[in-house]
C-alpha positions as CSV (number, residue, x, y, z in Angstrom):
1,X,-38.5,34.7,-10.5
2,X,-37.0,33.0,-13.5
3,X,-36.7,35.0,-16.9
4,X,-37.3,31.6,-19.5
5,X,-38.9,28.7,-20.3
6,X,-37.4,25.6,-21.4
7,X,-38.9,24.2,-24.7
8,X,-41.3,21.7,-23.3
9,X,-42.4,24.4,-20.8
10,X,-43.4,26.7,-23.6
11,X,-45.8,24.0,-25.1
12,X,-47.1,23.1,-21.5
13,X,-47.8,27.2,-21.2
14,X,-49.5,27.4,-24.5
15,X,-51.7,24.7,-24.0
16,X,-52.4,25.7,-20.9
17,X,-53.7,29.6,-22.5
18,X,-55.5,27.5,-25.0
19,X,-57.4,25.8,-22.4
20,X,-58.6,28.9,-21.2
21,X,-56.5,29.2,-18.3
22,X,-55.1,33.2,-17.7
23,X,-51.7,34.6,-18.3
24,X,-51.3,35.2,-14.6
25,X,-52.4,32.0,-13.3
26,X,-50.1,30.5,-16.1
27,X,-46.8,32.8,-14.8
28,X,-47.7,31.9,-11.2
29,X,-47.6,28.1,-11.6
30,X,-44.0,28.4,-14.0
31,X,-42.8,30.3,-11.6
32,X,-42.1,32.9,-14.1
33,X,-43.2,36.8,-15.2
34,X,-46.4,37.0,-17.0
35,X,-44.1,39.1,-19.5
36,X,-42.3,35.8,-20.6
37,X,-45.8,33.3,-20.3
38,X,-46.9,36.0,-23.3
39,X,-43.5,35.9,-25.0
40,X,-44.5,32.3,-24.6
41,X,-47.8,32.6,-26.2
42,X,-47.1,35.2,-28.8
43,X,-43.8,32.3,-30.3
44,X,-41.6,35.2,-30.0
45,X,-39.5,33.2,-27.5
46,X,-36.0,32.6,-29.2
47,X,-33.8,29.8,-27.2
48,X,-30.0,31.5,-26.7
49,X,-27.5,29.3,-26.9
50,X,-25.7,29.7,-22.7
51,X,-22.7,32.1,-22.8
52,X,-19.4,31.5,-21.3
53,X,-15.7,30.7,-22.7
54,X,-15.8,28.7,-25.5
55,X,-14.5,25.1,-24.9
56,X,-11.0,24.3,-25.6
57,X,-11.7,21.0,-27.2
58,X,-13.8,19.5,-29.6
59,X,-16.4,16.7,-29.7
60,X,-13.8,14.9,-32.0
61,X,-10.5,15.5,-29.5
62,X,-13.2,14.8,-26.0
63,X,-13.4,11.3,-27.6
64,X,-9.6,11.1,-28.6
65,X,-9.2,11.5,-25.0
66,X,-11.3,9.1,-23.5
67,X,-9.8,6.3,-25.7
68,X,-6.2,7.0,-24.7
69,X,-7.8,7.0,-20.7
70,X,-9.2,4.0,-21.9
71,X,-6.2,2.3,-23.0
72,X,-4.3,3.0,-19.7
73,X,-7.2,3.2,-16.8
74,X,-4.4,3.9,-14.5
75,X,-3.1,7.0,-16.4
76,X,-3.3,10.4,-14.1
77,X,-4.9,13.7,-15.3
78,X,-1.6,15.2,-15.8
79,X,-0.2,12.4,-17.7
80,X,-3.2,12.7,-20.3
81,X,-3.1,16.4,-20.5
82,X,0.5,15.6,-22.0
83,X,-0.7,12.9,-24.1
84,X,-3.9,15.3,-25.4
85,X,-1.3,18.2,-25.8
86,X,0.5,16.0,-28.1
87,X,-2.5,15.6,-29.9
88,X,-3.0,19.2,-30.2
89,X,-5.3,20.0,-27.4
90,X,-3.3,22.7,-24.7
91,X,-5.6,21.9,-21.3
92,X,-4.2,21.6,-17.9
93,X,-4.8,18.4,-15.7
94,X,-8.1,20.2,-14.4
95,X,-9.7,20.5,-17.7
96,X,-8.8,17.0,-18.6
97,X,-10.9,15.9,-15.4
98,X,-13.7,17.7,-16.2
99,X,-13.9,16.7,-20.0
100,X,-13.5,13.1,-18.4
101,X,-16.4,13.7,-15.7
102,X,-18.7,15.3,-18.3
103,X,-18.3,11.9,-21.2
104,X,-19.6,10.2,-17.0
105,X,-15.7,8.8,-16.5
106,X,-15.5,9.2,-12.2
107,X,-12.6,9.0,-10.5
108,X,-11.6,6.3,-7.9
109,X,-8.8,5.1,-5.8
110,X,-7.7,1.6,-7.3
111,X,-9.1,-1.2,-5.2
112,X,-5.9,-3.1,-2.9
113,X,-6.0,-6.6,-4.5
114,X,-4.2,-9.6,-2.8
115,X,-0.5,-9.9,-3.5
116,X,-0.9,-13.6,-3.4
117,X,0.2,-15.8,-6.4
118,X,0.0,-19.6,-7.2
119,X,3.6,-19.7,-6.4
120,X,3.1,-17.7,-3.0
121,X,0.6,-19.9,-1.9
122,X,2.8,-23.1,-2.3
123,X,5.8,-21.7,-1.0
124,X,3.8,-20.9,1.8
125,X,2.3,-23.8,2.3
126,X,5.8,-25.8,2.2
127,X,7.3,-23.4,5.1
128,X,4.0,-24.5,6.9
129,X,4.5,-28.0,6.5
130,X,8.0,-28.0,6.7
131,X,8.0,-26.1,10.5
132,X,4.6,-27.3,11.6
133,X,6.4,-29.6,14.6
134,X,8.4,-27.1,15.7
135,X,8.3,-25.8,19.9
136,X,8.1,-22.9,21.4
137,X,12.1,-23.2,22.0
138,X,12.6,-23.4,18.5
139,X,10.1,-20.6,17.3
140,X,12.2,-18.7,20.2
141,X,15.6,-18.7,18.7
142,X,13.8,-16.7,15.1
143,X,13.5,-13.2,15.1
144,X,10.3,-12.1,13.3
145,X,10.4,-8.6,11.7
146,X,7.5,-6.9,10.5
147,X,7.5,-4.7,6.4
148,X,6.3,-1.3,6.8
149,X,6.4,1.2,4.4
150,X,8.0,4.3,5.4
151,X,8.1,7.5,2.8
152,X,9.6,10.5,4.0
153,X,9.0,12.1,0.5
154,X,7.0,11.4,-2.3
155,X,3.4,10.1,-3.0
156,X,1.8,7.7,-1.1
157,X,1.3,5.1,-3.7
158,X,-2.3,5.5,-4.0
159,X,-3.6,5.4,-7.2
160,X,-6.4,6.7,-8.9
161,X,-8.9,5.6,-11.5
162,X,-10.7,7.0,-14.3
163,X,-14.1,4.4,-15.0
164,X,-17.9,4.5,-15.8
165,X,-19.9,4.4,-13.0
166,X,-21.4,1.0,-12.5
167,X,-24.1,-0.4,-9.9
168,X,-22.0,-0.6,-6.6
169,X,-20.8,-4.0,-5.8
170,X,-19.5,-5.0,-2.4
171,X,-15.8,-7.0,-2.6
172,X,-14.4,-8.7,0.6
173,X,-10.9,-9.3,0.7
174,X,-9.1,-11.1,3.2
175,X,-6.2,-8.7,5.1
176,X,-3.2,-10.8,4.5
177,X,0.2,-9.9,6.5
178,X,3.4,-10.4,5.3
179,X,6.4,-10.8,7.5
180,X,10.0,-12.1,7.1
181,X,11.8,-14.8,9.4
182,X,15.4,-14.7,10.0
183,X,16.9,-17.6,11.7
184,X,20.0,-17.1,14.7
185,X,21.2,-20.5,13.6
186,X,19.1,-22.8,11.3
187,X,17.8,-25.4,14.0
188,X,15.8,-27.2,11.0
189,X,14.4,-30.3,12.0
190,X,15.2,-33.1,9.8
């Protein structure tokens, strides 16, 4: 059985008295102790403010750090708990989240985007054209040779992303491979 009432509650309870409706029946359907319905009633309810450790930053330095997110949207936590530090606020990566989750910044892994440019596009459509007539013989004298990334240490390049949550959108990208050609001898046609 809860021990309070939140402010609109206490005017719903003493209305409810007014109307003529008893302290019990009043406690039952709050869910509370008849003890606080007539704490209620009697305006001797006093609203304390929620205990707990007091917060390491102000209102001031919460926005300070949303704008320098802001400016960088692919900053980490860590790297903005040293930028905030240098700003005078000591919090660890963790705090730096949550002050980011509570102003409603999420976290996300940064969408893949194609790796395509103007310029990839046209050099790739000039290898097309220029080996379009070529036979199997020929394509069988070139060694193709998939890139993979291989980490034995480190991070695995994934990024993440501090952003407002927005209505969710659904993006189709086209999987694009990449490969490199190395000719045995250069059998170009000409």
């Amino acid at each position: 059985m809860r021990r309070s009432l939140q402010p609109t509650q206490v005017a719903q309870v003493v209305q409810l008295i007014q109307d003529g409706t008893s302290m019990r029946a009043v406690a039952r359907r709050f869910a509370v102790s008849v003890s606080v319905v007539s704490r209620a009633w009697s305006g001797s309810i006093v609203v304390k403010k929620a205990s707990g450790r007091p917060r390491k930053s102000s209102k001031h330095q919460d926005r300070l750090l949303k704008l320098i997110q802001r400016r960088d949207r692919g900053t980490t936590s860590t790297e903005l708990a040293q930028e905030w530090q240098q700003a005078g606020v000591s919090a660890s990566a963790r705090t730096v989240r949550r002050s980011l989750l509570e102003d409603g910044l999420v976290s996300r892994r940064a969408a893949k985007k194609p790796l395509l440019s103007r310029k990839n596009i046209r050099d790739r459509l000039i290898f097309c054209k220029r080996y379009r007539d070529w036979t199997a013989e020929d394509w069988g004298k070139v060694i193709f040779s998939d890139e993979s990334p291989f980490r034995l240490f480190g991070a695995s390049g994934k990024k993440l992303l501090y952003r407002l949550p927005v209505i969710t959108m659904t993006l189709i990208v086209s999987k694009v491979s990449f490969f490199k050609v190395f000719f045995l001898d250069d059998p170009s046609p000409n």
